[in-house]
C-alpha positions as CSV (number, residue, x, y, z in Angstrom):
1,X,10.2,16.9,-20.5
2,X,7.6,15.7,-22.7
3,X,7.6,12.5,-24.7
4,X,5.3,13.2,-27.3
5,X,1.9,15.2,-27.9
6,X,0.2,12.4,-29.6
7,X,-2.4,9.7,-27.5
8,X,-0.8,6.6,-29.2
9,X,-2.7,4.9,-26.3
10,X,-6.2,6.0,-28.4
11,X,-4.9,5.3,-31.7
12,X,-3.7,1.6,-30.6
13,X,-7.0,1.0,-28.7
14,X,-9.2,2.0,-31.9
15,X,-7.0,-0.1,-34.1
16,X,-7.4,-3.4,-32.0
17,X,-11.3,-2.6,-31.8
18,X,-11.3,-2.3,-36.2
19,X,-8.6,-5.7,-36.1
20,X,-10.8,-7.0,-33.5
21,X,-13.9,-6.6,-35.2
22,X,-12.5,-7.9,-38.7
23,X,-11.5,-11.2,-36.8
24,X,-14.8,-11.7,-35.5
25,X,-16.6,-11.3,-39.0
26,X,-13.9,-14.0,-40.5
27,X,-14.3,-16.2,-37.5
28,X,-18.3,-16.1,-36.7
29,X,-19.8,-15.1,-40.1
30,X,-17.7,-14.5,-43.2
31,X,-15.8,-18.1,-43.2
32,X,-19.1,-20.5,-42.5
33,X,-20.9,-18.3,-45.6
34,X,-18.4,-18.4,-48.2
35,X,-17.5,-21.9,-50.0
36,X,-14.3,-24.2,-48.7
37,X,-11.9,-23.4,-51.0
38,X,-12.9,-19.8,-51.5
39,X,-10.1,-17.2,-50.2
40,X,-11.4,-14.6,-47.5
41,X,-11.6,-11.1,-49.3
42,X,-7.9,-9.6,-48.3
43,X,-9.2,-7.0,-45.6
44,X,-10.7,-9.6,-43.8
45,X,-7.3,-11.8,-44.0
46,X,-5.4,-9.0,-43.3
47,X,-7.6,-7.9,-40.4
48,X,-8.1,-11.3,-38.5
49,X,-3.9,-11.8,-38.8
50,X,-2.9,-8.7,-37.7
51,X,-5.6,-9.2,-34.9
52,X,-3.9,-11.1,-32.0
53,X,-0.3,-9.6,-32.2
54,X,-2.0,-6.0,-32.0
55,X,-4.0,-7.4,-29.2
56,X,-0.8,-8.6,-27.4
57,X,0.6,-4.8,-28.0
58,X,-2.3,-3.4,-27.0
59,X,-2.4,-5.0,-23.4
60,X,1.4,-5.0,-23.3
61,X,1.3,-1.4,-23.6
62,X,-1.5,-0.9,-21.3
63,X,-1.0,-3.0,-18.2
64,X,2.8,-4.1,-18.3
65,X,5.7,-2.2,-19.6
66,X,5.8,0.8,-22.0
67,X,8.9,2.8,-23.7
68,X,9.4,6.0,-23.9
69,X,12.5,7.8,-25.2
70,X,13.8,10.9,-23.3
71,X,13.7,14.0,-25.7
72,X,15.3,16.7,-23.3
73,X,17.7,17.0,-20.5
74,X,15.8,18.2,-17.7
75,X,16.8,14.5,-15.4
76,X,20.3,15.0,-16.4
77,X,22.7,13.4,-15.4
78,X,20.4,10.2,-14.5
79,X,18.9,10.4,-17.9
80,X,20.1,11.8,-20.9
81,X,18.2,13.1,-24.6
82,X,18.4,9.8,-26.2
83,X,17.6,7.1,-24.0
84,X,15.1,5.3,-24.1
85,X,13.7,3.5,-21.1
86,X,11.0,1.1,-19.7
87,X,8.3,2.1,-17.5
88,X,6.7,0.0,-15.1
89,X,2.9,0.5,-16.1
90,X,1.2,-1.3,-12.8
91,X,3.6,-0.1,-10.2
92,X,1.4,2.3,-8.8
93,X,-1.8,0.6,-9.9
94,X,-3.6,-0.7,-12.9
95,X,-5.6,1.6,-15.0
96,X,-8.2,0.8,-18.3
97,X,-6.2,2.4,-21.1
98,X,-7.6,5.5,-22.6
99,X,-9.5,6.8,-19.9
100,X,-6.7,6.1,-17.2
101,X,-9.2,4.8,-14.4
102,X,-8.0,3.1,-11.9
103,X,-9.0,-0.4,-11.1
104,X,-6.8,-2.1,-8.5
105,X,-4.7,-0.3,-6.4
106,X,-1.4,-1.6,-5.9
107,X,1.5,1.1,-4.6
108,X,1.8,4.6,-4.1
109,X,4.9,6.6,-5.4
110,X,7.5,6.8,-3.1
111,X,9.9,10.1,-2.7
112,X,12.8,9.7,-5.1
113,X,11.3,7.3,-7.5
114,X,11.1,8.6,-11.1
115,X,7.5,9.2,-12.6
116,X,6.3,9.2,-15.9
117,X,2.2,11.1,-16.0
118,X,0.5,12.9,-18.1
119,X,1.5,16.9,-17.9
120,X,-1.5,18.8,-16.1
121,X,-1.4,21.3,-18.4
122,X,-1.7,19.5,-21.5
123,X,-3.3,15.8,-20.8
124,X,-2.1,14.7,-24.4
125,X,1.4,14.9,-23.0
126,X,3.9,12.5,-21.0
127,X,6.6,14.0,-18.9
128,X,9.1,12.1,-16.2
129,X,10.4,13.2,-13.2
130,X,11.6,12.8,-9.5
131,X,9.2,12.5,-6.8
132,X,9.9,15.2,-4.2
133,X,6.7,15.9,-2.2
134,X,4.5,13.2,-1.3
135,X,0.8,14.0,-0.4
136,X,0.8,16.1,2.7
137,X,4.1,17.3,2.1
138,X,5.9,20.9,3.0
139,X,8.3,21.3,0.7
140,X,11.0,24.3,0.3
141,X,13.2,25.1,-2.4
142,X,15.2,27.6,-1.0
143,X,18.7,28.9,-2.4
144,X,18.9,25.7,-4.7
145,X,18.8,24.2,-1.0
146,X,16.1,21.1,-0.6
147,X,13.8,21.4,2.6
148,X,11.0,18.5,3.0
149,X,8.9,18.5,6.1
150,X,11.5,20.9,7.9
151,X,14.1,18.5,7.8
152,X,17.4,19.2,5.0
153,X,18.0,17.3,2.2
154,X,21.5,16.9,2.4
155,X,23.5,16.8,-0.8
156,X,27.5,15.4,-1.5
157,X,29.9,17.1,-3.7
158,X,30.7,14.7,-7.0
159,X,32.4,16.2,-8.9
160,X,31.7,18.0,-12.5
161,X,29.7,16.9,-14.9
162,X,30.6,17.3,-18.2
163,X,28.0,18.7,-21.3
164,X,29.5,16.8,-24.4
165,X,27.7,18.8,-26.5
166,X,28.1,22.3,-25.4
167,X,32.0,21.7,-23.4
168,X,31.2,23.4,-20.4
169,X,31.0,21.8,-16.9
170,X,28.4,22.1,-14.4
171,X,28.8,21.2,-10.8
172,X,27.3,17.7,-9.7
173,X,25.6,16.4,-6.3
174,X,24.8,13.5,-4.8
175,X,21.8,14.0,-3.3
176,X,19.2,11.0,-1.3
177,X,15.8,10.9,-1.7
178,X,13.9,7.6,-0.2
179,X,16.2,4.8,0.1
180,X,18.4,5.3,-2.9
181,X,20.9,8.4,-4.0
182,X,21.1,9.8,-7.0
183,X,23.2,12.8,-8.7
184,X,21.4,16.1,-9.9
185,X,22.8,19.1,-11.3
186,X,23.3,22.7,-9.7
187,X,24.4,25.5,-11.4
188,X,25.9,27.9,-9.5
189,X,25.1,31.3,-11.5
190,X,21.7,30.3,-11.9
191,X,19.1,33.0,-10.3
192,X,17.1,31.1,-7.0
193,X,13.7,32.1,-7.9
194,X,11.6,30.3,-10.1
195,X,10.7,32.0,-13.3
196,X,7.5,31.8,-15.3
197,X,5.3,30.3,-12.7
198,X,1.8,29.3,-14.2
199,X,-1.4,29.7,-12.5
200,X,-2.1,26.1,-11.4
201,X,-4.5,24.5,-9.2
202,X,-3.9,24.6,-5.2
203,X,-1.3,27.3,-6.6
204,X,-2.6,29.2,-3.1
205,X,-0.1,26.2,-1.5
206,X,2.7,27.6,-2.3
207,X,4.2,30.7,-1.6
208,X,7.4,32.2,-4.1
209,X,10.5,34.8,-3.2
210,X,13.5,35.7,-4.7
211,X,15.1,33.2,-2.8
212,X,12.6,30.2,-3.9
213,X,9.6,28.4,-3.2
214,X,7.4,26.6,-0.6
215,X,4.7,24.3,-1.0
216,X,2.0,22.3,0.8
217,X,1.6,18.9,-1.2
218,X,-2.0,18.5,-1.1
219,X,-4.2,14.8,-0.9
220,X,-3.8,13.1,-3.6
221,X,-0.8,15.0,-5.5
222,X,3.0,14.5,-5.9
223,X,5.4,17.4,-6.1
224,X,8.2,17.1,-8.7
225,X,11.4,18.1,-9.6
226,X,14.0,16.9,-12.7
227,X,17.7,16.2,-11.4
228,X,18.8,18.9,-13.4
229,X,17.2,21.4,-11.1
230,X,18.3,24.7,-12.8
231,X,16.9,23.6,-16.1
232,X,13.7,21.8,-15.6
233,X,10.1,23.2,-16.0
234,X,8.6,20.9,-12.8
235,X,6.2,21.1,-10.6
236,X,7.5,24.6,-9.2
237,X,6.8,25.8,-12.7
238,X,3.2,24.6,-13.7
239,X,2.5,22.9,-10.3
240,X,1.6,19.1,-8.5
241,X,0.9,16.4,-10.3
242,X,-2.4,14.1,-9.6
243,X,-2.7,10.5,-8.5
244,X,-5.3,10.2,-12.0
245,X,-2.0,11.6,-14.0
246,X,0.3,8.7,-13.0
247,X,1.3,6.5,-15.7
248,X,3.7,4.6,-14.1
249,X,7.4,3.9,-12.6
250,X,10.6,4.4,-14.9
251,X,13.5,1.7,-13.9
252,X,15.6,1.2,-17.4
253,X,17.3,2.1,-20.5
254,X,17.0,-0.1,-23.1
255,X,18.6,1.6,-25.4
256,X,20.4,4.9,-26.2
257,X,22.1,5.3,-30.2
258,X,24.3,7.8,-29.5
259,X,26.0,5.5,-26.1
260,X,25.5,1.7,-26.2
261,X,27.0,1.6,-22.9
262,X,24.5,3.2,-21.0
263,X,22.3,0.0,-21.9
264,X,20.7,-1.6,-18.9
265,X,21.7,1.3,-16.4
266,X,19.1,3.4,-14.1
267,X,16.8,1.4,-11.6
C-alpha cells in the first residue's frame, strides 16, 4: 500500500529554504535600502508572508504528526481505501527531514503496532503496515497459520466481513499481536504460498514452500504483514523493512468521505 510516489518532504523543504531566503532579504537588506513609504517589490512581500506558516508546516510535518490517506485495502478491515490518518512522526525517533537521519532515539516498534516507512524497493514511496517480526525474530507463515518465535499466534473467529463494494464476504479473525487485538482477513480459497517473491536483501533468511514461508528477522529490520493477509504485497513479497525506512507510528483517522463515522477510530 503505497501513499504516493512523490517526496513532498523535498519539495516542502526547498520551498521553506526559497520563502526563507526571501524573508531574510526583506528583513536584513531590502527594507533598511529602500525609502519609508516605498512598498517591497511583491515577491519579496509575498515571500517574507508566506515564510513563517510554511515554516510551521514544514517542522510540523517533519518532527510531529503527518497525514496520509490510505489508497488500497491491503490493512483491511482496520483501515479502509479512504481514510485518512495521522501518523506519529517521533514515536520511534526523530529524524532530519529529507535525508531521514536519525538524531535522538526515542522507541523501537513494537509487534502489532502499525508502521508507515518508506518501501525498500522504491525509497520515493510510503507504505503502512503491521509489525510482525521484530529484530531477531523467526517468523512462519504457514497455512495462513502465524508462528513467531515457535510459539502460535492464536486467532478468534469474528464473524464475516462484508466488501461493500464488490458484495461478497470474507471470513474475519481476531487475532493479538503485542498488547492489543485487532481483526485481519483470511480467505479461505486463497493458495498458502506466497506468489511473486522478489529478490530482496537477507532474502537467504527466509526459506518458501507451497505451504508458506519462514524467516529470520535480521538486526535492525521489522517483518511486516497487512491485516488483510491474502491480499497484501508485505514483507513476504519484497522482504524486511529497515530501522532507516521508519517514518513513524499510525494511531488515527481523521477523516474518511465516503464514512464520517469512522472519524476518530483506530489507535
Amino acid at each position: 500500500m503505497n501513499f504516493s510516489s512523490v517526496d513532498f518532504a523535498l519539495i516542502l523543504f526547498m520551498l521553506t529554504l526559497v520563502t526563507g531566503a526571501l524573508w531574510c532579504v526583506d528583513r536584513f537588506y531590502a527594507r533598511m535600502r529602500r525609502a519609508p513609504d516605498a512598498p517591497s517589490p511583491w515577491w519579496v512581500e509575498w515571500g517574507a508572508a508566506f515564510f513563517p506558516v510554511v515554516l510551521i508546516v514544514f517542522c510540523l510535518r517533519s518532527f510531529v504528526v503527518e497525514p496520509y490517506k490510505i489508497p488500497s485495502g491491503s490493512m483491511m478491515p482496520t483501515l479502509l481505501e479512504g481514510d485518512f490518518i495521522v501518523v506519529n512522526k517521533f514515536a520511534y525517533g526523530i529524524r532530519l527531514p529529507v535525508i531521514y537521519t536519525k538524531i535522538i532515539d526515542i522507541n523501537k516498534p513494537k509487534r502489532g503496532e502499525v508502521m508507515v516507512f518508506r518501501y525498500p524497493p522504491e525509497l520515493s514511496q510510503n507504505y503502512i503496515k503491521r509489525v510482525v517480526g521484530l529484530p531477531g525474530d523467526t517468523v512462519e507463515y504457514i497455512e495462513k497459520g502465524l508462528t513467531i518465535n515457535g510459539k502460535k499466534v492464536e486467532i478468534v473467529e469474528a464473524g464475516k466481513y462484508l466488501h461493500a463494494d464488490r458484495l461478497y464476504h470474507t471470513p474475519k479473525y481476531t487475532e493479538k499481536l503485542g498488547k492489543d487485538e485487532h481483526d485481519i482477513l483470511i480467505e479461505e480459497q486463497a493458495p498458502d504460498f506466497v506468489r511473486n517473491v522478489m529478490d530482496y536483501p537477507f532474502r537467504e533468511n527466509c526459506v518458501y514452500d507451497e505451504r508458506g514461508f519462514s524467516c529470520k528477522v535480521p538486526d535492525g529490520h521489522y517483518l511486516v504483514m497487512g491485516d488483510n493477509r491474502d491480499n497484501s504485497a508485505d514483507s513476504r513479497v519484497w522482504g524486511f523493512v529497515p530501522d532507516e525506512n521508519i517514518v513513524g507510528r499510525a494511531f488515527f483517522i481523521w477523516f474518511n468521505f465516503n464514512d464520517p463515522g469512522r472519524i476518530g477510530s483506530f489507535r
